[in-house]
N, C-alpha and C positions, 0 to 999 in steps of 0.2 A: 393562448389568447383568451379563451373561457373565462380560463380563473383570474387573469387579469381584470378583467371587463366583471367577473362573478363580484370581485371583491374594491374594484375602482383603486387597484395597486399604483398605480404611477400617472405623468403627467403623460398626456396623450402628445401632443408634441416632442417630451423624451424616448416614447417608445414607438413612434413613427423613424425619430433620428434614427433608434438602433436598427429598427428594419433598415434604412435604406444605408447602414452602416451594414449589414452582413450580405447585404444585397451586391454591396462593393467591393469585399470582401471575395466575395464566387466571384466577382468578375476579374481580379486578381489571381486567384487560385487557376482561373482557366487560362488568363494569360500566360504565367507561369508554367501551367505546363506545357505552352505552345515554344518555352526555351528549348536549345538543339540539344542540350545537356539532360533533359527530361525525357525528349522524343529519346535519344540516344537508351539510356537508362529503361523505356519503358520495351525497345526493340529488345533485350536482355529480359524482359518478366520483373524488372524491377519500378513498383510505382514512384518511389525517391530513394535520396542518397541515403536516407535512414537506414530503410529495408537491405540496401547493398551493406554496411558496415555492420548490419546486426548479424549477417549469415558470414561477413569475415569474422568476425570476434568469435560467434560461434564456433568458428572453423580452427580458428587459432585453438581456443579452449580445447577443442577433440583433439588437436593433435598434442599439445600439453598432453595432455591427460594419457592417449593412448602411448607414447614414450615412456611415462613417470611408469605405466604399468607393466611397458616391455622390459624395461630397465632394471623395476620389480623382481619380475619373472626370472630373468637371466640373472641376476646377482643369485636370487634362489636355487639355483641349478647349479648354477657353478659353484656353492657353498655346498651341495647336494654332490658334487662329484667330487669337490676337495677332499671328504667324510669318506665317500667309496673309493678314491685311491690310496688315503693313510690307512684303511683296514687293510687293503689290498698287502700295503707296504711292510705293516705288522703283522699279517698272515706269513709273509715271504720270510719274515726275518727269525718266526717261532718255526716255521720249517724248516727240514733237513734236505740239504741239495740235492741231487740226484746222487754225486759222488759216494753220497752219505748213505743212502738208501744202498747202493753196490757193495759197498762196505760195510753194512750191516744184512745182508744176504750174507755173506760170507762169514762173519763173526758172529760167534755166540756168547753169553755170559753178563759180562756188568757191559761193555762200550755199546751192545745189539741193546740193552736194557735205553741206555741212555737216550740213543739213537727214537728209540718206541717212543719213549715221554713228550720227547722235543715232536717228534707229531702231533701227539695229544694234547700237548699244551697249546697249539697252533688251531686247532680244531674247536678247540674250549674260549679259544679268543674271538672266536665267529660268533658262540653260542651266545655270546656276554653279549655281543651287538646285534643281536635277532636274527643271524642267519644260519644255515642248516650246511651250507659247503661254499668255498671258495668258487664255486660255478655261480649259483647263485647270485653271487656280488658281482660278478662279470658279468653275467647278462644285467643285472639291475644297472653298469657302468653302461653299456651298448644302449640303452636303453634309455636312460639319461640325457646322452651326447647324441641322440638322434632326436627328442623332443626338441632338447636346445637347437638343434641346425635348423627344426620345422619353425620353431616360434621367432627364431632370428631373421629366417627369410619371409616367414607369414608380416614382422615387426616391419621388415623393412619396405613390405609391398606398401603394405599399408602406408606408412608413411610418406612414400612416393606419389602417393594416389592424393593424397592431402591434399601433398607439398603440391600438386598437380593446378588441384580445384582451386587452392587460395591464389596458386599464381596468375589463373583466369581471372579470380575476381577482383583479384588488387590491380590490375590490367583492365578491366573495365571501371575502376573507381580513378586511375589514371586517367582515361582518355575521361572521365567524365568533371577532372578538374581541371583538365585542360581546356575545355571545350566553355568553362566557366569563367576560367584566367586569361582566356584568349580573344573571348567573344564580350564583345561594348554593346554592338549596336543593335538595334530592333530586329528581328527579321521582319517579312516581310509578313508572313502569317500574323504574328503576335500584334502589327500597328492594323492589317483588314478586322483582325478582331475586337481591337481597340476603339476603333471608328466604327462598328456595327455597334459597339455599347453605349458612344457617345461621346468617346475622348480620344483626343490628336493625341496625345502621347502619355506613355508608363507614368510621368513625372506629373501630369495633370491627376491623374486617375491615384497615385500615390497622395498628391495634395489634400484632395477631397477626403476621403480615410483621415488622412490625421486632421484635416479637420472636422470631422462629425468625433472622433472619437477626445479632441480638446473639448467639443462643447459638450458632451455625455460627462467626463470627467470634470468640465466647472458645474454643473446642474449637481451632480452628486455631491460635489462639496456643500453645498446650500443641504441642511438638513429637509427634508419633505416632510411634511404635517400633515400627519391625518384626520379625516374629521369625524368623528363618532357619534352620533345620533339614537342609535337603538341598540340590541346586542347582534351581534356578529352569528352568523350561524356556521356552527362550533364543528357540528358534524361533515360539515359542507369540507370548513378550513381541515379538519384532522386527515379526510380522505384527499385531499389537492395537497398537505404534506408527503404522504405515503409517493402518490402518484409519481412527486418530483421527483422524489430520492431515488424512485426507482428509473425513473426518466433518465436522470444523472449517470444510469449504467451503461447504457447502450453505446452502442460502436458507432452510430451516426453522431458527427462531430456538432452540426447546425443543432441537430435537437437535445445534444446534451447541454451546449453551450447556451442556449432555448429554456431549459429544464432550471439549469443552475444559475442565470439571472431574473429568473422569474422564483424561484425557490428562496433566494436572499431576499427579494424583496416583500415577500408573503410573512418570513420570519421575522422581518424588522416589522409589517404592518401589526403582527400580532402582538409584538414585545411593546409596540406604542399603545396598543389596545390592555394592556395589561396596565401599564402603567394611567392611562385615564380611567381606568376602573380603579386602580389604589387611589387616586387623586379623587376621585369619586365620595367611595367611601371615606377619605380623612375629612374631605370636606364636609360630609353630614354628620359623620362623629363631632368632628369639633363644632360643628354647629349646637348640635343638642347638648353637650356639654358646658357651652355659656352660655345660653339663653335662659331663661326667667319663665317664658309663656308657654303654660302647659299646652294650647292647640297647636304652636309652631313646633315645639315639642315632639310630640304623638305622629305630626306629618313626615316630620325629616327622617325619626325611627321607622316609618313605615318603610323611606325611602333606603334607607341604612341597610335592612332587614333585606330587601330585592336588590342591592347592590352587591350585599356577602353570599346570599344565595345563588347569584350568576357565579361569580366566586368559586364558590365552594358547585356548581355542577359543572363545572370548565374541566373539575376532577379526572371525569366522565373519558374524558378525551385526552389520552395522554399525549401525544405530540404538540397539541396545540397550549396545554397543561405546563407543558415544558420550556414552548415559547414568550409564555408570560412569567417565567417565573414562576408559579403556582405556589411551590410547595413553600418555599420561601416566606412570600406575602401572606399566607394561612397562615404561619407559623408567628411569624411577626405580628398580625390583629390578634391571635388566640393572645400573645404577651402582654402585648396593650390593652384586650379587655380584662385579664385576670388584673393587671396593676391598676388600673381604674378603678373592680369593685376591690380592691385593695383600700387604695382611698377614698374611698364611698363608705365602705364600712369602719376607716377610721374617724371617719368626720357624724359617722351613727351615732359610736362611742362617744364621742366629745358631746353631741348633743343631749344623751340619754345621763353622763356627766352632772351635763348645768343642767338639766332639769331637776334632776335630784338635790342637787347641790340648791337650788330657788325653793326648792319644795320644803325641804329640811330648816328655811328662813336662816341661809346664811350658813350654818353650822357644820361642820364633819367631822366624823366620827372616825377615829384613829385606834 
């Protein structure tokens, strides 16, 4: 309201409508929650339907997510034991039976020879895949096949516990559509509250609303005109910038919504303030530029001189800088006055020209 009133932002008539446009608004929002579908929802810690769908989705997503990793895991294990039964299977097969061993206890010469190697080479096939004995790979196999049992049943509790909560809540977002789809009429809460504000019924109190908010939306179509009389003070507008934007963050909904209809209309008072300072200036430039009379002259340049200089310290203050345009409109007079003593000094030349050309009686010299 400050910087409303600091800077005479709007018509006071539109900004009385929008009060008693948010004024009706709370009394909406309170009826509203006096619905059985609200009451019901807030018996659960939930303030609306929102809050309940955003803790399902969330819930969906973890259980997503914690499957894709169980399912992860177990393929990896099970890929991990496929690995530890084929060494297993190619230990057994570079081995000599038992039979074998009996019968090489008992023979000597080249078949005991043979019998030795087929060990060795059985033993050399572990070494190749980083382990030191077929025991080894067996307890790594035990060892394996009991993590996978722990994370399958860990996988599945889990999941059950979910499958649990989401089933509560999709059961409470149930009976709270129900209670939506079922329920027409007022209770009886919602119409005593209705009458303590001033209206017989939701449908009177819903009218009023769309109408403040048709006559806020035909007044906005009508452009507002600002009236500008002196300069604006700069530092005032650059810090009520800052303020809104930051106003705009907060979690209270009236004062953001507060922040950000008072924050557009400070940007457009600036951007019309910008644009009657270029109108300003074109209009003492172009004045001085065809007039004749050196004292009418002299005054309008004095005047030219304190319209570029507000200009040009607006600098100073970059937000409010930014809502005029600033750099823009500098950039553009710097080009208009270079092109002026442009032709300024081509019309020197033409002068200093004929003079010469008078002086010489007529004559040039080639």
């Amino acid at each position: 309201d400050c910087i409303q009133t600091t800077f005479n932002l709007q018509d006071k008539d539109v900004y009385l409508i929008k009060q008693e446009l948010k004024n009706l608004e709370e009394i909406k929002k309170g009826c509203n929650n006096l619905h059985p579908a609200r009451i019901f929802l807030r018996k659960h810690n939930y303030s609306d339907i929102i809050m309940l769908n955003g803790e399902i989705e969330e819930l969906k997503t973890k259980q997503k997510g914690a499957l894709q990793v169980a399912e992860t895991e177990q393929h990896d294990m099970k890929y991990t034991l496929e690995n530890l039964n084929s060494i297993v299977r190619e230990y057994m097969n570079l081995s000599p039976s038992e039979t074998d061993r009996g019968v090489a206890g008992e023979l000597s010469g080249m078949l005991g020879r043979t019998l030795h190697g087929k060990s060795t080479q059985a033993e050399s096939s572990l070494k190749t895949v980083g382990y030191s004995s077929i025991d080894v790979v067996c307890e790594k196999i035990a060892e394996t096949e009991k993590s996978y049992r722990n994370k399958l049943q860990w996988s599945t509790k889990q999941n059950e516990e979910l499958s649990i909560s989401l089933s509560r809540l999709e059961s409470i977002k149930e009976e709270h559509d129900s209670l939506l789809a079922t329920r027409n009429l007022v209770s009886s809460e919602e119409i005593s509250f209705l009458r303590e504000k001033g209206f017989n019924s939701y449908e009177l109190l819903d009218e009023n609303i769309q109408e403040k908010t048709r006559i806020i939306g035909e007044r906005g179509k009508n452009k507002q005109s600002f009236h500008f009389s002196d300069r604006i003070d700069a530092s005032t507008a650059n810090n009520a910038l800052v303020y809104l934007s930051q106003c705009e963050k907060v979690d209270h909904h009236c004062v953001k919504e507060s922040a950000a209809d008072t924050h557009e209309i400070l940007k457009k008072y600036l951007s019309e303030y910008g644009n009657f300072l270029n109108q300003e200036i074109s209009k003492k430039f172009n004045y001085i530029i065809s007039i004749d009379a050196e004292g009418g002259r002299f005054q309008h340049s004095q005047d030219l001189e304190m319209r570029l200089q507000e200009l040009s310290s607006l600098s100073r203050f970059p937000h409010v800088f930014e809502c005029i345009d600033g750099l823009v409109k500098v950039k553009d007079w710097h080009r208009e006055f270079l092109e002026y003593h442009r032709i300024l000094g081509g019309k020197m030349k033409e002068y200093e020209d004929d003079k010469r050309y008078r002086d010489s009686g007529g004559t040039t010299d080639f």
